[in-house]
C-alpha positions in Angstrom: 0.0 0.0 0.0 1.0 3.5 -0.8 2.2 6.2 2.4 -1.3 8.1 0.9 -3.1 5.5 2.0 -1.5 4.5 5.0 -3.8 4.9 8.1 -2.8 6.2 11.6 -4.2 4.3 14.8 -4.4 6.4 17.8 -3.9 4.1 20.6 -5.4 6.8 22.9 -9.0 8.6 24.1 -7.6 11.6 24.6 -9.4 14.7 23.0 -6.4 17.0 22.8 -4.4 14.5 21.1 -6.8 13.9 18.4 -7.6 17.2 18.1 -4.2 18.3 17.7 -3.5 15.3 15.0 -7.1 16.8 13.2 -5.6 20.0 13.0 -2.5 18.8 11.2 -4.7 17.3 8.8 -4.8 13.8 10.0 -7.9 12.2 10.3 -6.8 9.0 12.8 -8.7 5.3 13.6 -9.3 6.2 17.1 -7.8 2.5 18.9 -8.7 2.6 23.2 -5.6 0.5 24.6 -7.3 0.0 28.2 -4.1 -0.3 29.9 -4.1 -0.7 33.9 -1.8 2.0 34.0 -0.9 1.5 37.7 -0.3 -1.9 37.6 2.0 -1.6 35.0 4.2 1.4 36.0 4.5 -0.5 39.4 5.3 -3.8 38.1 8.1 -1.4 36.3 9.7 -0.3 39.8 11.6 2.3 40.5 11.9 4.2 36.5 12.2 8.1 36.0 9.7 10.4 34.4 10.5 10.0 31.0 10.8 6.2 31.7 7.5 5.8 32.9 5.8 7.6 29.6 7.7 6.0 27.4 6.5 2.6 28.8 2.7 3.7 29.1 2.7 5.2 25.9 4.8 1.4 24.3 1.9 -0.7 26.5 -1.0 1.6 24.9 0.6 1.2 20.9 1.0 -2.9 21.8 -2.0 -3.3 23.1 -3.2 -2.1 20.3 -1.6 -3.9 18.1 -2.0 -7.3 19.5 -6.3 -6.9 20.1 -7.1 -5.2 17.0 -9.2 -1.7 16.7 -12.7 -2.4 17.0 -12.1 -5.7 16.0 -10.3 -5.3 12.9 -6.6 -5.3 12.3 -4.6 -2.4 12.4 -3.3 -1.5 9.4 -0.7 0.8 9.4 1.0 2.9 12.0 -0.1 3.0 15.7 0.7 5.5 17.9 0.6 5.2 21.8 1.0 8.3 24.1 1.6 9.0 27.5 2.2 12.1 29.9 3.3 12.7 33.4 3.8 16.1 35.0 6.7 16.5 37.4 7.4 19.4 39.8 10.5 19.6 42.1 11.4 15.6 41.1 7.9 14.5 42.4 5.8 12.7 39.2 2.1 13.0 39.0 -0.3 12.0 36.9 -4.0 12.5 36.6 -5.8 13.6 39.7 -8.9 11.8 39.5 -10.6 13.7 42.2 -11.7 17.6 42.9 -9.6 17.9 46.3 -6.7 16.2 44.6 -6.6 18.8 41.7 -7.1 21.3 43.8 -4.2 20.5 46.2 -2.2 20.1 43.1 -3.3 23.8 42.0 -2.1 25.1 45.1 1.2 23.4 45.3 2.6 24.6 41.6 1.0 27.9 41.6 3.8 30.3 40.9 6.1 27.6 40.2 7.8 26.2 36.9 7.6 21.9 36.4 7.9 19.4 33.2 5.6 18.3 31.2 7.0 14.8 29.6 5.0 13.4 26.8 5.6 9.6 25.7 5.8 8.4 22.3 5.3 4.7 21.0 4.7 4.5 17.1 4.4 0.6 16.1 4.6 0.3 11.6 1.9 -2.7 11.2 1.7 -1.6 7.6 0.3 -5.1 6.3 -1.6 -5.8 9.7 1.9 -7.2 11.1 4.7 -5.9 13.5 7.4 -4.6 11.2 9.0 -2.4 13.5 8.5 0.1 16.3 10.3 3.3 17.7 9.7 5.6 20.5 10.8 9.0 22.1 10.0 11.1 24.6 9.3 15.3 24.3 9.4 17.4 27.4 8.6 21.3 27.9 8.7 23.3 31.0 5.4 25.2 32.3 5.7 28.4 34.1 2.2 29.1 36.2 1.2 32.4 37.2 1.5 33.1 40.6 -1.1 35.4 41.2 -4.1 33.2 40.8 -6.8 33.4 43.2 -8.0 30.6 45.4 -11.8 31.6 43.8 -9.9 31.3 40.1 -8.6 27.2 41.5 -12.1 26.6 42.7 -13.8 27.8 39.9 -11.5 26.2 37.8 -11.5 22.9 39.7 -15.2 22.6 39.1 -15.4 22.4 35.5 -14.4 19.0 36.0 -10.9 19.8 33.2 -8.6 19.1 35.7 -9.4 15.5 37.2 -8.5 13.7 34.2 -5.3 15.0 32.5 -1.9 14.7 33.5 -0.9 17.4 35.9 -4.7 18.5 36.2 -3.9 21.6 34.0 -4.6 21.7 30.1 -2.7 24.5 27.6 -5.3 24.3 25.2 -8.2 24.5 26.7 -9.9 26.0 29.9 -6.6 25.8 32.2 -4.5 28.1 29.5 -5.1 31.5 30.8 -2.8 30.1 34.0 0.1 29.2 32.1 2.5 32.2 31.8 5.5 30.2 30.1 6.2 27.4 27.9 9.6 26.2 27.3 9.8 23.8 24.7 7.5 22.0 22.2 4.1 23.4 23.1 2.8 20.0 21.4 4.1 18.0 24.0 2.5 20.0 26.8 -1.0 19.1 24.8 0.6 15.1 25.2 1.4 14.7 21.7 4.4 16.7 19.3 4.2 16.7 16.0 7.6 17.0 15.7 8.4 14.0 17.6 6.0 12.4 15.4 7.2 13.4 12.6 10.3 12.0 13.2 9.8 8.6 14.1 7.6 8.5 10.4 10.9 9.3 9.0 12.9 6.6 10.9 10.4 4.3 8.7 11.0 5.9 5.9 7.8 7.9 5.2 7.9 11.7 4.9 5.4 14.5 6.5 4.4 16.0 3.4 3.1 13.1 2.1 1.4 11.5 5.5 -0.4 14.3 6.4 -1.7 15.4 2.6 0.5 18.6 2.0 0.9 17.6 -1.6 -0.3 20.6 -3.6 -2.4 18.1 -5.5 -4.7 17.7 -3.4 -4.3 20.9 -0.7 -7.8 21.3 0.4 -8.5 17.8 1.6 -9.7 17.4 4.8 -7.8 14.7 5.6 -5.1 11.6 4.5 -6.1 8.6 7.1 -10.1 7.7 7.6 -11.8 5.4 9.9 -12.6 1.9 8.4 -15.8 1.6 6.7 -16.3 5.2 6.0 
């Protein structure tokens, strides 16, 4: 098969990484991995920041690969992603709970920590393993430090915060606390394009033609469709 008719898995629910692969013109087969993420990364032991998305985001792409997406065989490339927030060398993930967020909020308010963003791309081009690479971008986020206690609660109660990593988002309602960005801004959203981008051309296939940026046929919507549509 062709790179223009190559399809991209996403081995992940989230709504900023879709949107952000949407708005470079890639239309993925949205793939859920249902990885126990906490079983895994303590089954792992004692593994840094990076470490730990790097394995998520492998688990997630394998998973993948091995059950199928909606019961069909992936063919073609399947990404996995992961991200983890660290502040002052301590790691944290996704909240999960109003108080937790909030006590997050407080605690890196004013402050500067990492945002690591795992990568896993598996080529199953043929609806087999033919290879797989991975790598891991990170950025530094700067939060204001003037931001109200009423600003956290209010905040906090949209709900945005339980479920991403860090409980803050950059493109979404947490953004107007974000002073700084140092880095890919892509990998504070959990995935970089650029990242991407490179492990397409560690298997040979270049940007241009994967996303549809050939003039010929500028203007369509998108390269990679969901099965059946």
């Amino acid at each position: 098969m062709s790179e223009a008719g190559v399809r991209l898995y996403l081995a992940s629910t989230s709504p900023a990484r879709l949107a952000t692969l949407r708005a470079a013109g890639i239309e993925p087969v949205v793939a859920p991995s249902h990885v126990d993420e906490d079983a895994a990364v303590a089954a792992a032991g004692a593994i840094s920041p990076v470490e730990t998305v790097l394995l998520l985001a492998r688990l997630k792409a394998e998973a993948v690969a091995e059950s199928g997406a909606g019961g069909i065989t992936p063919d073609g490339f399947i990404l996995g992603g992961d991200s983890v927030f660290e502040l002052a060398g301590v790691v944290y993930g996704k909240p999960h709970t109003a108080s937790v967020a909030r006590e997050r909020w407080v605690l890196q308010r004013g402050r500067t920590g990492i945002l690591h963003s795992g990568h896993w791309l598996i080529d199953h081009r043929g609806g087999r393993v033919n290879g797989a690479a991975g790598a891991v971008s990170s950025a530094g986020v700067t939060f204001a430090e003037d931001i109200t206690d009423a600003e956290l609660d209010a905040y906090v109660a949209t709900g945005e915060p339980l479920h991403v990593a860090g409980a803050f988002t950059i493109d979404s309602l947490g953004a107007p606390f974000i002073t700084r960005v140092d880095g890919d801004p892509h990998a504070v959203v959990g995935l970089s394009l650029s990242t991407l981008r490179g492990l397409l051309r560690g298997f040979g296939v270049e940007w241009h033609v994967f996303s549809g940026m050939q003039p010929e046929i500028q203007g369509r919507p998108t390269l990679f469709v969901n099965p059946g549509q």
